[in-house]
BADRENTOR-735182 format. One record per residue (C-alpha): z, y, x; residue in three letters; residue number from 1. Coordinates in nm, 4 decimals. Each point is the difference from the previous one (the first is absolute). Layout:
BEGIN
(site (Z; Y; X); 'ALA'; NUM)
...
% end
This chain:
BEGIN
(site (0.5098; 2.0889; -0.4656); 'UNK'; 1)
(site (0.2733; -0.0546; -0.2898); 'UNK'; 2)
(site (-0.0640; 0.3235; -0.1602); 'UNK'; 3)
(site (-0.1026; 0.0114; -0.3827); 'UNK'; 4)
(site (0.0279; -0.3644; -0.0070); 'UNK'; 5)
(site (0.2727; -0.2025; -0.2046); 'UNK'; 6)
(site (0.1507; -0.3768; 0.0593); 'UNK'; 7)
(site (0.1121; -0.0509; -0.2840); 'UNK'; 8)
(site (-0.1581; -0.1954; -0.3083); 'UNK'; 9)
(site (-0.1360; 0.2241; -0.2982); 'UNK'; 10)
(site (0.1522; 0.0666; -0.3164); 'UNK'; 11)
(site (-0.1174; -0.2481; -0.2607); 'UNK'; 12)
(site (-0.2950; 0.0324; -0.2012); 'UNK'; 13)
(site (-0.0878; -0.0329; -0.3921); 'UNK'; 14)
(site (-0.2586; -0.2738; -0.1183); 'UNK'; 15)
(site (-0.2311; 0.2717; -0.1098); 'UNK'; 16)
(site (-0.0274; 0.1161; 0.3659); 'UNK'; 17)
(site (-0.0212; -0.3420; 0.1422); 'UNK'; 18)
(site (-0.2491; -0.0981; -0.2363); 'UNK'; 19)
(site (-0.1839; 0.3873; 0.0853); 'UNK'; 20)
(site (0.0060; -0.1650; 0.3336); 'UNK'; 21)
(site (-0.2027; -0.3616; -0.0642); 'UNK'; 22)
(site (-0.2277; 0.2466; -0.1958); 'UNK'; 23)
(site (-0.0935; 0.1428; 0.2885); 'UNK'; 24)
(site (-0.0600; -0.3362; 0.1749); 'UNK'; 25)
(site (0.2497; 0.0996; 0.2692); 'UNK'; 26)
(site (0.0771; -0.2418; 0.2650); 'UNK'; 27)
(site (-0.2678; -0.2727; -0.1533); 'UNK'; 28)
(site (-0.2562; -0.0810; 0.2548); 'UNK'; 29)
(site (-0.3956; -0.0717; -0.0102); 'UNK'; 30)
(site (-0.1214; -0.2774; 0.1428); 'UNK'; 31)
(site (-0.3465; -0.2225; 0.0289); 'UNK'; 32)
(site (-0.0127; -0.3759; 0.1212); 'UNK'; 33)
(site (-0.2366; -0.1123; 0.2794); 'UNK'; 34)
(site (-0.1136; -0.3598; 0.1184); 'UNK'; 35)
(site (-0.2035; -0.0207; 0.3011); 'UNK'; 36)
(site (-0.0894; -0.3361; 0.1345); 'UNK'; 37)
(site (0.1015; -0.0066; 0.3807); 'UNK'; 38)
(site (-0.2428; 0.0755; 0.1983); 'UNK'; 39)
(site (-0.0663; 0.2569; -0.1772); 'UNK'; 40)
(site (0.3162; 0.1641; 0.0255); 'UNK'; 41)
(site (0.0329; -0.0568; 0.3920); 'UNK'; 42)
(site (-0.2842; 0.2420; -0.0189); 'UNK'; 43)
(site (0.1015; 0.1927; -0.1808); 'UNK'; 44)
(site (0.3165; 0.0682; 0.2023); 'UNK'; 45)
(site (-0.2246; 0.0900; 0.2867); 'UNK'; 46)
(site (-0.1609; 0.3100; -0.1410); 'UNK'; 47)
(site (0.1389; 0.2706; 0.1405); 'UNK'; 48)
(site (0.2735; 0.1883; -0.2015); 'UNK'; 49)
(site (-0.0332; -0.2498; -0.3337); 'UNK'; 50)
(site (0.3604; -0.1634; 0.0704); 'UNK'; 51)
(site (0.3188; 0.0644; 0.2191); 'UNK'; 52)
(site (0.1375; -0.3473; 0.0794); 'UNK'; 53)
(site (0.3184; 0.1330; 0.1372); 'UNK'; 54)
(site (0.0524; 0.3256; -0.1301); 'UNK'; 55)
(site (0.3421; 0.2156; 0.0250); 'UNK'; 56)
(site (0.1424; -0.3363; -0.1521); 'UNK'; 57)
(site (-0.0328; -0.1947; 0.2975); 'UNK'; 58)
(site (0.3123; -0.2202; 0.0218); 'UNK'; 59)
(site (0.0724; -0.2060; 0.3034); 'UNK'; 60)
(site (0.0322; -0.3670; -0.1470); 'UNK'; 61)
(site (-0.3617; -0.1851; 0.0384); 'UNK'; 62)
(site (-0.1064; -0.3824; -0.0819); 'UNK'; 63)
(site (-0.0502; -0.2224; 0.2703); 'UNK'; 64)
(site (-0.2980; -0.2316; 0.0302); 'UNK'; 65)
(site (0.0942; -0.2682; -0.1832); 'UNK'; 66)
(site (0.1194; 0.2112; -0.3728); 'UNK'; 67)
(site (-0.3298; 0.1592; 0.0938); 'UNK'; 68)
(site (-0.1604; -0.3343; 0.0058); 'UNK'; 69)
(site (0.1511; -0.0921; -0.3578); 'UNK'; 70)
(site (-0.1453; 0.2703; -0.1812); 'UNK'; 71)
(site (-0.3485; -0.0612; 0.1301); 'UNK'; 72)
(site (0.0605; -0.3877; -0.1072); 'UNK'; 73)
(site (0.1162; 0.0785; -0.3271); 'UNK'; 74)
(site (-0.3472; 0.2586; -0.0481); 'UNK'; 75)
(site (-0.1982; -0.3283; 0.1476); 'UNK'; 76)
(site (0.2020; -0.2302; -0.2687); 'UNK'; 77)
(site (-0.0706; 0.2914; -0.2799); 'UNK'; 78)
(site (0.3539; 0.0517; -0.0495); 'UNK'; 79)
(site (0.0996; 0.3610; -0.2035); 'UNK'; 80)
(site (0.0794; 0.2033; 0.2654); 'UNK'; 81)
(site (0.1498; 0.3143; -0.1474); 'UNK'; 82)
(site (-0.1223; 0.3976; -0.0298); 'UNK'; 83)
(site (0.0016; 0.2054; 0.2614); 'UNK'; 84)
(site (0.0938; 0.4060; -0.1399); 'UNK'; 85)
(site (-0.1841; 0.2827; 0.1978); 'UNK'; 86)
(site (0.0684; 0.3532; -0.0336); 'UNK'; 87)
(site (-0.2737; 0.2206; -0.0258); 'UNK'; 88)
(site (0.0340; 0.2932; 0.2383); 'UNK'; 89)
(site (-0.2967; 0.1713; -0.0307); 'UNK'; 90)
(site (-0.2964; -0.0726; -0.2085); 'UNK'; 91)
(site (-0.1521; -0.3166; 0.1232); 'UNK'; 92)
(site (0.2761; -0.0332; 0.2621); 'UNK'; 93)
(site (0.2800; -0.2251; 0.0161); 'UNK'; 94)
(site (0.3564; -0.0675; 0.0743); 'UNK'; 95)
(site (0.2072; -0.3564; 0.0223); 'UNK'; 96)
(site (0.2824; -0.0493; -0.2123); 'UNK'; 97)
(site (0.0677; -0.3594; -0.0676); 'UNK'; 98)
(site (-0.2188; -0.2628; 0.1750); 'UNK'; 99)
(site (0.0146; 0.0970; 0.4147); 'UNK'; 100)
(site (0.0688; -0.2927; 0.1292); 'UNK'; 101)
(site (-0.2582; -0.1632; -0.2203); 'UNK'; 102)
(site (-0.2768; 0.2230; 0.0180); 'UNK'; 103)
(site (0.0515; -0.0041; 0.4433); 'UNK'; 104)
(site (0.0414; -0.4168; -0.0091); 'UNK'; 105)
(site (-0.3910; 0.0126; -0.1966); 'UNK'; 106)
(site (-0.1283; 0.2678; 0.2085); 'UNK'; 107)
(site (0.1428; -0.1741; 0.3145); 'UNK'; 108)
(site (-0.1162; -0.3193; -0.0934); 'UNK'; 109)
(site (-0.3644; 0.1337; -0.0298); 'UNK'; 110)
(site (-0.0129; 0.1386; 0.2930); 'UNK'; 111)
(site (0.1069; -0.3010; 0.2057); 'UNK'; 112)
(site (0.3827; 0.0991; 0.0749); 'UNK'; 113)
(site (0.1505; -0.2715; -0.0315); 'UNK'; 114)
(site (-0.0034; -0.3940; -0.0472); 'UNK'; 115)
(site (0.0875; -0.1775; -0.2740); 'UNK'; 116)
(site (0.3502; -0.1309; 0.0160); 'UNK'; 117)
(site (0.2835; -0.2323; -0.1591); 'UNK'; 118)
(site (-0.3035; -0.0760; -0.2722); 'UNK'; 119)
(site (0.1979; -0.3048; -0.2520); 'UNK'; 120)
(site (-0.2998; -0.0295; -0.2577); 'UNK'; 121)
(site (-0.2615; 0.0402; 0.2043); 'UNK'; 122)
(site (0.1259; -0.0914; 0.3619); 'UNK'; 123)
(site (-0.3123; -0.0496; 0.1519); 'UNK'; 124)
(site (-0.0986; 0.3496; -0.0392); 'UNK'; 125)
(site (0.3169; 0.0821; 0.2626); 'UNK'; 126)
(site (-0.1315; 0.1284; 0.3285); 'UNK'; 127)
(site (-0.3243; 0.1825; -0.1397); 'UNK'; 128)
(site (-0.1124; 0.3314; -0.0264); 'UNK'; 129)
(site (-0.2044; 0.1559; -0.2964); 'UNK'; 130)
(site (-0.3414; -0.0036; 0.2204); 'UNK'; 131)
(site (0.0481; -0.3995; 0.0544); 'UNK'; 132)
(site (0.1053; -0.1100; -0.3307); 'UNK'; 133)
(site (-0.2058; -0.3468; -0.1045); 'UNK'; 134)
(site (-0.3099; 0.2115; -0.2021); 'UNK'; 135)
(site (0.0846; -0.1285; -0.3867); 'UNK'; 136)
(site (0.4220; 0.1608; 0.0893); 'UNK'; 137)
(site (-0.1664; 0.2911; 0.0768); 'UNK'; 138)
(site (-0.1989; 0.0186; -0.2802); 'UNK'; 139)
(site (0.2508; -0.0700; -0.2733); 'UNK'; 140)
(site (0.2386; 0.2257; 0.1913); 'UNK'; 141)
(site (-0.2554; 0.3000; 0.0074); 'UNK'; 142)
(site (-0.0078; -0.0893; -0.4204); 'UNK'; 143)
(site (0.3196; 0.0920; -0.0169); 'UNK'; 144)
(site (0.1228; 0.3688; -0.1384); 'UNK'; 145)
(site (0.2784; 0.2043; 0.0904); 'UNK'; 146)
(site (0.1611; 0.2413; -0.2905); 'UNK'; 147)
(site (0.0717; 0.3582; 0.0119); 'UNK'; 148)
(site (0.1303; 0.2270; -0.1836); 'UNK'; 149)
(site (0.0192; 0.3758; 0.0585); 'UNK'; 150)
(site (0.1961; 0.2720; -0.1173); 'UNK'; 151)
(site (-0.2179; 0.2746; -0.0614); 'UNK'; 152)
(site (0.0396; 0.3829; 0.1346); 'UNK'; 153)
(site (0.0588; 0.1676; -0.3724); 'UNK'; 154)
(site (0.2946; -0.1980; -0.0094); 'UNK'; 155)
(site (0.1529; 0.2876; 0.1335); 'UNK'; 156)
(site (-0.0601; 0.3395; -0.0166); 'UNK'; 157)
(site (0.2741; 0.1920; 0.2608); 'UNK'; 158)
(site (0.0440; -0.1234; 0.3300); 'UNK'; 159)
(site (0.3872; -0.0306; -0.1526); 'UNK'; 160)
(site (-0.1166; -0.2477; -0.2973); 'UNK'; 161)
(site (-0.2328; -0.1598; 0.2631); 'UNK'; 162)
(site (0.3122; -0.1042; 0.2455); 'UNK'; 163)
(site (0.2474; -0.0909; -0.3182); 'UNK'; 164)
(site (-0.2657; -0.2411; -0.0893); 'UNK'; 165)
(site (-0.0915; -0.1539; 0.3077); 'UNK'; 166)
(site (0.3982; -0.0554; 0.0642); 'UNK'; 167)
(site (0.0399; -0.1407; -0.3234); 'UNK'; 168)
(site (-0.3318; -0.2634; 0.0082); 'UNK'; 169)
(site (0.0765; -0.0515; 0.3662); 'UNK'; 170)
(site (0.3636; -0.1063; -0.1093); 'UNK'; 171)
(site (-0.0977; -0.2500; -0.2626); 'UNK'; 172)
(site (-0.2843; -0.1696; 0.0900); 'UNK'; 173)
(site (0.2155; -0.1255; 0.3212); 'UNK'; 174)
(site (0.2859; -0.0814; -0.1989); 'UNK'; 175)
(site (-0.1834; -0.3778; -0.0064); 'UNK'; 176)
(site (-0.0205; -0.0730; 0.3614); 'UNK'; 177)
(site (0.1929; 0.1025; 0.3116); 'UNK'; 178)
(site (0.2463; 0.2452; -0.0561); 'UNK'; 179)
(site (-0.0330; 0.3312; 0.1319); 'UNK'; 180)
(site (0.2503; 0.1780; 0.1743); 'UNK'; 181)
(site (0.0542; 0.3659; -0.0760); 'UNK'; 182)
(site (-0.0886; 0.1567; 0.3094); 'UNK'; 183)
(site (-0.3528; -0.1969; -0.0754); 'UNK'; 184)
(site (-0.0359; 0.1110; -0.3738); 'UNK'; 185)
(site (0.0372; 0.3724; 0.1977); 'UNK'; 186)
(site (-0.2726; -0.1036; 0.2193); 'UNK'; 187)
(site (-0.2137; -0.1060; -0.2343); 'UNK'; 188)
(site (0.0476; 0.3121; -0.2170); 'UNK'; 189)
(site (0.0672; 0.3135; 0.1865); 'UNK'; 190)
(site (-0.2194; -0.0097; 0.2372); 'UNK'; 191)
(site (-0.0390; 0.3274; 0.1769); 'UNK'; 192)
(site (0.0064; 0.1700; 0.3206); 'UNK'; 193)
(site (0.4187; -0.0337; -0.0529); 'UNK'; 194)
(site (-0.0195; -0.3997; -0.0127); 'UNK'; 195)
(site (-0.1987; -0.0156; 0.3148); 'UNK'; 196)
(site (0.2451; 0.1609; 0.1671); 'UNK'; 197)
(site (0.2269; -0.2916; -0.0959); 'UNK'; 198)
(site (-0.1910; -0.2479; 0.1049); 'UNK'; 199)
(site (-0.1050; 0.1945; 0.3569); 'UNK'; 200)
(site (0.3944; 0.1221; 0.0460); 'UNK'; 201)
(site (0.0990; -0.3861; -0.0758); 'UNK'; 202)
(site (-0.2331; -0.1148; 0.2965); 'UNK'; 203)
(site (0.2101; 0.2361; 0.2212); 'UNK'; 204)
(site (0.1273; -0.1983; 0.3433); 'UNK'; 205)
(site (0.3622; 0.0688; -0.0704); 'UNK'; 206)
(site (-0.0463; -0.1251; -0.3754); 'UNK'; 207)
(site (-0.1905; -0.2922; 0.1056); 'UNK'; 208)
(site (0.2823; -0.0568; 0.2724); 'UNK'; 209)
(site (0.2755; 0.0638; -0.1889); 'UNK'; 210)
(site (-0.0829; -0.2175; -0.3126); 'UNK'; 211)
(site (-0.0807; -0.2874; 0.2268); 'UNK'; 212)
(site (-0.3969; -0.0064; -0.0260); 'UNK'; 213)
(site (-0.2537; -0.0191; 0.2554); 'UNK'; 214)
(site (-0.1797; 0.2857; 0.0725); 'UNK'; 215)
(site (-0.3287; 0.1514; -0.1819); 'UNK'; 216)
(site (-0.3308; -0.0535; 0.0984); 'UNK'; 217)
(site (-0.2776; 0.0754; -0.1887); 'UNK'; 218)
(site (-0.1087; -0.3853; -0.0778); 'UNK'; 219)
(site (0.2772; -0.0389; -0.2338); 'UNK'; 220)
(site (-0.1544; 0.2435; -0.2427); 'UNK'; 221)
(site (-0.2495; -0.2524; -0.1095); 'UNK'; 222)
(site (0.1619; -0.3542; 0.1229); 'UNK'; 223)
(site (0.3441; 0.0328; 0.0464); 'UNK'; 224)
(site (0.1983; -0.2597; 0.2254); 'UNK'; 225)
(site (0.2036; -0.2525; -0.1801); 'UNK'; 226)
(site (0.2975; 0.0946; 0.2029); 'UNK'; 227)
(site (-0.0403; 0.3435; -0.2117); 'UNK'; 228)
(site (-0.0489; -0.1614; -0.3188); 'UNK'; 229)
(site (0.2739; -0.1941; 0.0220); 'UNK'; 230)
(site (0.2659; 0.2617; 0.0956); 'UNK'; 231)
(site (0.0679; 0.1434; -0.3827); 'UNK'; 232)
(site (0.0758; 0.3388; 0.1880); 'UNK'; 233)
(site (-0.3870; 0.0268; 0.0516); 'UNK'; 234)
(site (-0.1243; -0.2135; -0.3087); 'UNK'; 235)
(site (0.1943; 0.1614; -0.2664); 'UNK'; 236)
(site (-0.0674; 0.3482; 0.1629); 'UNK'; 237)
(site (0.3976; 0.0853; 0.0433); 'UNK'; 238)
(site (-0.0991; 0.1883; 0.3482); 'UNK'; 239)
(site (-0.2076; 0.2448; -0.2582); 'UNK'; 240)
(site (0.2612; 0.0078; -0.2616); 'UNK'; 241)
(site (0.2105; 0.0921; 0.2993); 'UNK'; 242)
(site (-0.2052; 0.2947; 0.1273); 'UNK'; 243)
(site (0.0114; 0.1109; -0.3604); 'UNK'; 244)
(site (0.3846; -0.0201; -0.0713); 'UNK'; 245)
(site (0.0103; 0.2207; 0.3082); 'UNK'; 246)
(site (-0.1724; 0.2771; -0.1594); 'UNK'; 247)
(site (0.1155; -0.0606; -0.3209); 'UNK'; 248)
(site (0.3413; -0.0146; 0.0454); 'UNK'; 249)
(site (0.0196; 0.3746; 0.1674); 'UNK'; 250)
(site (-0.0010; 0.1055; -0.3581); 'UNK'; 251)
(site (0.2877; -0.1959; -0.1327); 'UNK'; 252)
(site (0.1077; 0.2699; -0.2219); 'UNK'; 253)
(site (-0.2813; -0.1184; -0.1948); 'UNK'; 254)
(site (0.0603; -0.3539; -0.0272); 'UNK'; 255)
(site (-0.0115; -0.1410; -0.3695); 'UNK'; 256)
(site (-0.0801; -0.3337; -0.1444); 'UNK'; 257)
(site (0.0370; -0.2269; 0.2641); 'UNK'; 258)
(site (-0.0857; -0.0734; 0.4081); 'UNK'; 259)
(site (-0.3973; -0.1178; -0.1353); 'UNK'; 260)
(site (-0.0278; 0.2421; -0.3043); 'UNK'; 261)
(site (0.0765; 0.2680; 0.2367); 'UNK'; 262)
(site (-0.2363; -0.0819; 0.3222); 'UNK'; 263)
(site (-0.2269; -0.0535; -0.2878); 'UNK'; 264)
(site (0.0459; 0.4031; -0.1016); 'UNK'; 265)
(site (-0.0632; 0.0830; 0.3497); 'UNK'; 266)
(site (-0.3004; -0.1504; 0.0293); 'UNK'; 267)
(site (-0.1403; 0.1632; -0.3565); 'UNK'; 268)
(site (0.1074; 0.3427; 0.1681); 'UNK'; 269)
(site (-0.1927; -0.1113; 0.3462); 'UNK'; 270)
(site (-0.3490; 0.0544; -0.1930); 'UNK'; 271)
(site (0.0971; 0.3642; 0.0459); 'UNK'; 272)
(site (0.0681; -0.0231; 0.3631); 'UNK'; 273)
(site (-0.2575; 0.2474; 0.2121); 'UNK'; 274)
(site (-0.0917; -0.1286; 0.3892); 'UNK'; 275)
(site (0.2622; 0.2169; 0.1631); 'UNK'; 276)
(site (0.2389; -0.1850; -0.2235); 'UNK'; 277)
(site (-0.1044; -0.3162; 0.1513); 'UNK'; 278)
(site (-0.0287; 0.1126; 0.2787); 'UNK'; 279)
(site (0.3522; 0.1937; 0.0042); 'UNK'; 280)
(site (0.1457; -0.3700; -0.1425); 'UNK'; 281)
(site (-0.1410; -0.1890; 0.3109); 'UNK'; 282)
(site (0.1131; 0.1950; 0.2796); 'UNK'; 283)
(site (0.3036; -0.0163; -0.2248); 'UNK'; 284)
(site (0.0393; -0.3673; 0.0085); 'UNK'; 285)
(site (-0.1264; -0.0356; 0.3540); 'UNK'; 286)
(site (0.2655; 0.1940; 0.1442); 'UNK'; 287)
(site (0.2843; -0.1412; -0.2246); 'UNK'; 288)
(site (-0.0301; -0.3193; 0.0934); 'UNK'; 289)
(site (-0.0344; 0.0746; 0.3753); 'UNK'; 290)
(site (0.3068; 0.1990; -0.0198); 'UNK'; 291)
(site (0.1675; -0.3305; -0.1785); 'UNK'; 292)
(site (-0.1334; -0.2107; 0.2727); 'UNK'; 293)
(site (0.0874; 0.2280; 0.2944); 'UNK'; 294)
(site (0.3667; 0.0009; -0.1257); 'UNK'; 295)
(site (0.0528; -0.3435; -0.1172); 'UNK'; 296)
(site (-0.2374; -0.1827; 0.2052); 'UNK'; 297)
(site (-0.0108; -0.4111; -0.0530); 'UNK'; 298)
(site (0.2706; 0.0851; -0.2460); 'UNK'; 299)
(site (-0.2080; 0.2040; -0.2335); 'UNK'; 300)
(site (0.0314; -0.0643; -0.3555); 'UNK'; 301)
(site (0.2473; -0.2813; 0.0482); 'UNK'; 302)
(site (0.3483; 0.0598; -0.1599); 'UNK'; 303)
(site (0.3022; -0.0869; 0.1407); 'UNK'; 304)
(site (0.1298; -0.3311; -0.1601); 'UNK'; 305)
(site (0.3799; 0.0408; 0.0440); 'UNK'; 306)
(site (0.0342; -0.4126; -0.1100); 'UNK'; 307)
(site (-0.1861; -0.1457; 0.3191); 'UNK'; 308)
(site (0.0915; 0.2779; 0.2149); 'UNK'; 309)
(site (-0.3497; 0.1076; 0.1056); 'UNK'; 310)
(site (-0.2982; 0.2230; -0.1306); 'UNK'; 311)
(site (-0.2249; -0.1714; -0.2171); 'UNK'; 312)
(site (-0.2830; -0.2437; 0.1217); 'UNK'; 313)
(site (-0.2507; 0.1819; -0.2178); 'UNK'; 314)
(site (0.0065; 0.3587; -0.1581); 'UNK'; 315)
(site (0.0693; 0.0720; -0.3514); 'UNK'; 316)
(site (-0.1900; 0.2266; -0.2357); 'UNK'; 317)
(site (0.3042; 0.2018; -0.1627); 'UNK'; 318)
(site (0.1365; 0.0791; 0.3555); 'UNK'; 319)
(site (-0.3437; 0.0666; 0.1180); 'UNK'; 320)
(site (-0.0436; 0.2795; -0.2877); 'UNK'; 321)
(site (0.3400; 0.1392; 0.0778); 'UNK'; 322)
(site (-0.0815; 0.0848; 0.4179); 'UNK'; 323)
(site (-0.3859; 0.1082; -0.0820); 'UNK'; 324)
(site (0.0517; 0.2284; -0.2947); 'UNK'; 325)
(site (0.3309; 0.1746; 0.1716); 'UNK'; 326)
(site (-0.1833; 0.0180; 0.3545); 'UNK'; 327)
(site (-0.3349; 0.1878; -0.1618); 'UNK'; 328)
(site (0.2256; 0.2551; -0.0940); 'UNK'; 329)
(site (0.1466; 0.0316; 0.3901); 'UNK'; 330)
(site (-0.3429; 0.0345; 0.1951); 'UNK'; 331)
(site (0.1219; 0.2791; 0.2112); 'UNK'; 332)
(site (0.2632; -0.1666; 0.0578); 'UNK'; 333)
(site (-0.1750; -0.2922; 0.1900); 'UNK'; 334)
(site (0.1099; 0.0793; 0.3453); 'UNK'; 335)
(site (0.3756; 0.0115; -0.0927); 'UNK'; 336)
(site (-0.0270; -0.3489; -0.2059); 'UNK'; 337)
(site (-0.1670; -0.1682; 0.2742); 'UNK'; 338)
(site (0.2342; 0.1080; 0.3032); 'UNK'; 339)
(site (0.3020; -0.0542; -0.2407); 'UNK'; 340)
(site (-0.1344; -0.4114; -0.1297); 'UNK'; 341)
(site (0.2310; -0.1665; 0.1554); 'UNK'; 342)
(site (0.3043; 0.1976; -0.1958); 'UNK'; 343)
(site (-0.2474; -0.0303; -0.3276); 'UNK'; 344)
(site (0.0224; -0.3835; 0.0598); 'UNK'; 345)
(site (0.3985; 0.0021; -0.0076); 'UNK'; 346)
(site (-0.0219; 0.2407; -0.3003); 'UNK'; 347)
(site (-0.2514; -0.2234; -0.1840); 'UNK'; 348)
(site (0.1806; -0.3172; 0.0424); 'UNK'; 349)
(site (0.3395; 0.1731; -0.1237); 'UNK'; 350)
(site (-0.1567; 0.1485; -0.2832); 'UNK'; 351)
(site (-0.1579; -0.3451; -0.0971); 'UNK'; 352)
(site (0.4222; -0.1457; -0.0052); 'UNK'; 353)
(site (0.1309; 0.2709; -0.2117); 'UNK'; 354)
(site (-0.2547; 0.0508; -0.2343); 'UNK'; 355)
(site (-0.0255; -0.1966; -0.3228); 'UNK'; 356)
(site (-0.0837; -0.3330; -0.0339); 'UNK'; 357)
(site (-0.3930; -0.0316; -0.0762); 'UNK'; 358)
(site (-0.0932; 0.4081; 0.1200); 'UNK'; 359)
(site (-0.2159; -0.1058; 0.2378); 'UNK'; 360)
(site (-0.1494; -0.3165; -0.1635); 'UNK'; 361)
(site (-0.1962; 0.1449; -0.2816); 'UNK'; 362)
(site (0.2100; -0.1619; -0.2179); 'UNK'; 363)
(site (0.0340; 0.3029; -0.1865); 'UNK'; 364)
(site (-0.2985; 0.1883; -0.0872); 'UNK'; 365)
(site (0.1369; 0.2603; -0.2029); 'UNK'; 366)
(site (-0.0562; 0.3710; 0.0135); 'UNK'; 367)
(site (0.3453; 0.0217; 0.0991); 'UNK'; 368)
(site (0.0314; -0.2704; 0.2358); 'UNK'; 369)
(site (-0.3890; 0.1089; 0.2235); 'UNK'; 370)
(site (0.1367; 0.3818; 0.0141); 'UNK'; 371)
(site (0.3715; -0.1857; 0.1475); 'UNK'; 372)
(site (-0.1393; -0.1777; 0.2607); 'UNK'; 373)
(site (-0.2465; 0.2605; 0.0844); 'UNK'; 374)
(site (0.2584; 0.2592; 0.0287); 'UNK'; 375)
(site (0.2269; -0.2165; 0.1881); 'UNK'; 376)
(site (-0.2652; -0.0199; 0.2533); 'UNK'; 377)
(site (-0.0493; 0.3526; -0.0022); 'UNK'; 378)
(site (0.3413; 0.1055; 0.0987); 'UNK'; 379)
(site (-0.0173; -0.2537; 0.2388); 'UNK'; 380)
(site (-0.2013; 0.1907; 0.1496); 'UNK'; 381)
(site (0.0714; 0.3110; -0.0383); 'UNK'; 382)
(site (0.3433; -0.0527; 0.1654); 'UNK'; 383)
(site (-0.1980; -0.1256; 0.3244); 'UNK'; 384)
(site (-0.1804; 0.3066; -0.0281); 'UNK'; 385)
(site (0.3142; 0.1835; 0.0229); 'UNK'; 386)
(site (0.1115; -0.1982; 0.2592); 'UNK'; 387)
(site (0.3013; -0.1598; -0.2369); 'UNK'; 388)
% end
């Protein structure tokens, strides 16, 4: 998957070739502006195929009722409610880029979803639903207009240009609100049979049990549980960045630029990634982390923390990455690890006292310092193996 392709930055160009490059109206996109008043848009989001609300760039924060609420007072108070920037996919067919939450708290609200709530301007409004809004509200609310505007398909003209463009629009335009996290900038841009893989590895029993979250059902898709939302494990998507360092990190050798720049790589190189890849990288995962779990058990990804005494109350990421990217390497070794856990325990908790402050930690995240603790690991167990 590394072949032919190069990390590092390109030699530097002339002015005559970077102006040769605005001359060919590289990287400048073409877009139109739309304004639709509301009800017309809550239409047209019901036509079949004209806009994915949640696309590949579903992320897992949502508004509650009552920010919800806000942005359908300040349309009723005719307040300048900013843009929303769609993505044309097809011809005629549309992606969200900026504006989710907004565009779902309209559509909700017209379909009777939810009540009015925490209203300051306009608190006698709280409680109601679009259908039994006093009749002169609903009129000056159905006035109103949402804006739109959409980046057009000849934007880009290779599927290549296409995702460098999308990364770097998706990038700014949420520069102004929330910040995203990186594993969630990845969601929102590679989105491929490889990242939902991620997300269906992450939902895994052991990873949900391991990283302290409750276990997946299929309601938390669309409306997930506070308790979820609240654990930044889940919200910020660490359990996928996790599932990626996993597979990323087997290739070490090729580490450059950074942890983020580097998961970033891997996920450029996923796009070429055939279904017996994926499926060769699940059954990959699957048994890695079994293995982990059948030899460390409620100690699994927990470090040793030689100042209290004890193993850690929660596991650590760096540690984690150590065991799992050693242990894929040691499948048929499985029955041998297992019966031997016990004397992988001692080992573990030795290694953890003579090794250098901060290997485990993450505190360094240097090529240097990710191929040390991995390797450490590794002859770990390979000296269990050989019954050492």
């Amino acid at each position: 998957m590394w072949r032919n392709v190069s990390l590092e930055s390109r030699d530097p160009v002339t002015d005559d070739e970077i102006n040769l490059k605005y001359g060919r109206r590289e990287l400048r996109i073409v877009t139109e502006t739309n304004r639709e008043q509301l009800p017309n848009f809550v239409s047209a989001i019901k036509r079949e195929g004209w806009l994915k609300l949640q696309p590949f760039y579903q992320r897992r924060q949502r508004w509650d009722d009552k920010r919800k609420s806000k942005l359908i007072e300040s349309f009723i108070m005719n307040i300048p409610v900013p843009p929303c920037f769609l993505y044309e996919s097809d011809l005629a067919r549309y992606e969200v880029m900026d504006g989710q939450q907004r565009i779902s708290a309209i559509f909700d609200f017209y379909e009777n979803k939810f009540k009015l709530k925490g209203l300051e301007q306009w608190p006698e409004l709280n409680g109601k639903i679009y259908s039994k809004l006093p009749s002169e509200i609903k009129k000056g609310l159905d006035r109103r207009s949402i804006s739109y505007i959409v980046l057009l398909k000849e934007s880009a003209t290779s599927k290549d240009e296409e995702m460098l463009l999308r990364q770097q629009v998706f990038e700014r335009l949420n520069t102004g609100g929330v910040e995203l996290e990186n594993q969630e900038v990845r969601h929102c841009i590679y989105h491929n049979e490889f990242d939902r893989l991620l997300i269906k590895l992450s939902r895994h029993d052991l990873m949900r049990s391991v990283w302290g979250l409750q276990r997946f059902s299929e309601q938390e898709i669309e409306n997930p549980p506070d308790t979820l939302l609240k654990n930044p494990h889940f919200s910020k998507m660490r359990d996928v960045e996790f599932v990626l360092r996993f597979f990323a990190l087997r290739h070490v050798e090729y580490y450059r630029g950074g942890m983020q720049s580097f998961l970033n790589q891997y996920m450029v190189r996923s796009r070429n990634f055939n279904s017996d890849d994926i499926s060769f990288l699940e059954i990959l995962f699957i048994n890695t982390i079994v293995l982990a779990n059948q030899i460390f058990g409620d100690k699994l990804f927990r470090p040793w923390i030689q100042k209290s005494g004890d193993w850690a109350t929660k596991p650590q990421i760096a540690y984690a990455d150590a065991i799992m990217v050693s242990l894929s390497e040691l499948q048929d070794q499985a029955d041998v690890l297992t019966a031997r856990r016990e004397i992988i325990a001692s080992k573990a908790k030795q290694l953890i006292e003579t090794a250098n402050p901060g290997t485990f930690t993450g505190q360094g995240n240097t090529k240097d310092s990710i191929q040390n603790r991995i390797s450490l690991f590794r002859d770990l167990f390979s000296s269990v193996i050989r019954g050492e």
